[in-house]
C-alpha positions as CSV (number, residue, x, y, z in Angstrom):
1,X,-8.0,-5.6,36.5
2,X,-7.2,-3.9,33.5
3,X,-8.5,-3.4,30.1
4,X,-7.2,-2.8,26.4
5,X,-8.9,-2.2,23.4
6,X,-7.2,-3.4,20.0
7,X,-7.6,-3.4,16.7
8,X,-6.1,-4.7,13.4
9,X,-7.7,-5.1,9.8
10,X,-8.7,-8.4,7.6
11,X,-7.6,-7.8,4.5
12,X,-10.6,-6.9,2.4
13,X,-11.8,-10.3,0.8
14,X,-15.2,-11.7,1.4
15,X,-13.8,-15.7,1.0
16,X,-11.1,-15.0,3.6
17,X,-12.9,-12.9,6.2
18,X,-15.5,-15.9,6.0
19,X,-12.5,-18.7,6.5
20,X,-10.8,-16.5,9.5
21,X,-14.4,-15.7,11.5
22,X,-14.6,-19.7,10.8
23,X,-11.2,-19.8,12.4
24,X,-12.6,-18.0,15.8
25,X,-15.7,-20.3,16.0
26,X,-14.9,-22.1,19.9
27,X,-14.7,-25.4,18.5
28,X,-11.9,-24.2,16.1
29,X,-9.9,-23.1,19.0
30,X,-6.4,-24.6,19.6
31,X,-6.1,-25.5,23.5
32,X,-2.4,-24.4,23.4
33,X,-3.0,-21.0,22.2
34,X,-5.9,-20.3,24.3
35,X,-3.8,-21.7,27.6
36,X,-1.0,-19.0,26.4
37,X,-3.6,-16.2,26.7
38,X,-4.8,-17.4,30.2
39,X,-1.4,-18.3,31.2
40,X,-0.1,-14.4,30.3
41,X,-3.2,-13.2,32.4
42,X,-5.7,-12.1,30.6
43,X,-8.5,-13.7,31.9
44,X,-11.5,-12.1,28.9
45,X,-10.8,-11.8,25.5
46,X,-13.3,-10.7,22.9
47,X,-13.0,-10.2,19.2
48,X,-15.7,-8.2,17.0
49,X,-15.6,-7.1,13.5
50,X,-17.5,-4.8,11.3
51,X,-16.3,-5.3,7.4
52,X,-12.9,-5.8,7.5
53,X,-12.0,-4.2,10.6
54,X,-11.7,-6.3,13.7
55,X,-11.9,-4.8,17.7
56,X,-10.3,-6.6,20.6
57,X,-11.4,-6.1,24.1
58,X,-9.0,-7.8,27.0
59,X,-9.1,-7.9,30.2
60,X,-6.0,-9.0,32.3
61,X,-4.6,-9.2,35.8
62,X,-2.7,-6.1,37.2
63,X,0.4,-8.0,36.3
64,X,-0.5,-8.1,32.6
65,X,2.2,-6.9,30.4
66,X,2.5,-7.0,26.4
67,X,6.3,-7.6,26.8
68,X,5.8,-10.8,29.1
69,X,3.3,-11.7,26.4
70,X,5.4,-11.3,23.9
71,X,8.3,-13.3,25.6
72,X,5.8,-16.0,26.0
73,X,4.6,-16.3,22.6
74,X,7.7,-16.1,20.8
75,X,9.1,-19.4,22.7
76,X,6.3,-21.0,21.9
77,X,6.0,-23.2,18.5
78,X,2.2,-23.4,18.6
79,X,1.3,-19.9,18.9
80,X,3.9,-18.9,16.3
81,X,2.0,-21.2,13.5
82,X,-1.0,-19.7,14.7
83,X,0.1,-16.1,14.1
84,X,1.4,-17.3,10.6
85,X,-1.4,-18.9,9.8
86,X,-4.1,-15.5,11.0
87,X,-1.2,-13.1,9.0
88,X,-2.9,-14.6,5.9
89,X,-5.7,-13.5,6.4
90,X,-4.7,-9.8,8.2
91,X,-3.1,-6.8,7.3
92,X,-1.9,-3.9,9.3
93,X,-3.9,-0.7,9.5
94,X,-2.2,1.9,8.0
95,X,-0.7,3.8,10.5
96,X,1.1,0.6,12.2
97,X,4.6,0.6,12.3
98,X,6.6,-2.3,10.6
99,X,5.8,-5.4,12.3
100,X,3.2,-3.9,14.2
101,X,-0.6,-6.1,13.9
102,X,-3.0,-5.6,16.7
103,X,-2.9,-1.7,17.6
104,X,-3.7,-0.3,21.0
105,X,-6.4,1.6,20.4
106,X,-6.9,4.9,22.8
107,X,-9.7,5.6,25.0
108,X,-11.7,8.9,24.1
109,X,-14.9,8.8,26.0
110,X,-16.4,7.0,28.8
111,X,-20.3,7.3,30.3
């Protein structure tokens, strides 16, 4: 098992941070985006936010790879509309590179 931490930033608007948390209620979710995430592997997904900022935690088989992901979700229509339709409401940090959205974040402590 493996685990990555993410983040990415909402852009800073009360009336759109409310619509996209609204977005990630579970009865908002769309069954053929959430089958692409367990069909890439990752079997626990978790999104927080603080502000504007949001924190992803996944957990995925050993066989997990952002490139495979990537692959998948470019082929498929449903996940693309979703990404459009989340860009609205995020924006990159400021240290992504063009085109980059979620950042790996990298581990500095652990108890």
């Amino acid at each position: 098992m493996k685990r990555y931490c993410l983040a990415v930033d909402l852009k800073d608007n009360p009336e759109l941070i409310t619509q996209y948390d609204d977005w990630h209620k579970k009865e908002n979710a769309w069954p053929a985006v959430t089958k692409s995430i367990t069909d890439s592997g990752i079997h626990l997904m978790e999104i927080y936010r603080t502000g504007n900022r949001l924190f992803m935690i996944m957990e995925t088989d050993d066989n997990f790879s952002f490139e495979h992901k990537a692959t998948m979700d470019i082929t498929n229509p449903k996940v693309q509309e979703w990404e459009q339709l989340m860009w609205e409401f995020q924006q990159p940090l400021p240290w992504a590179k063009s085109g980059e959205k979620w950042i790996l974040m990298d581990k500095i402590f652990q108890l």
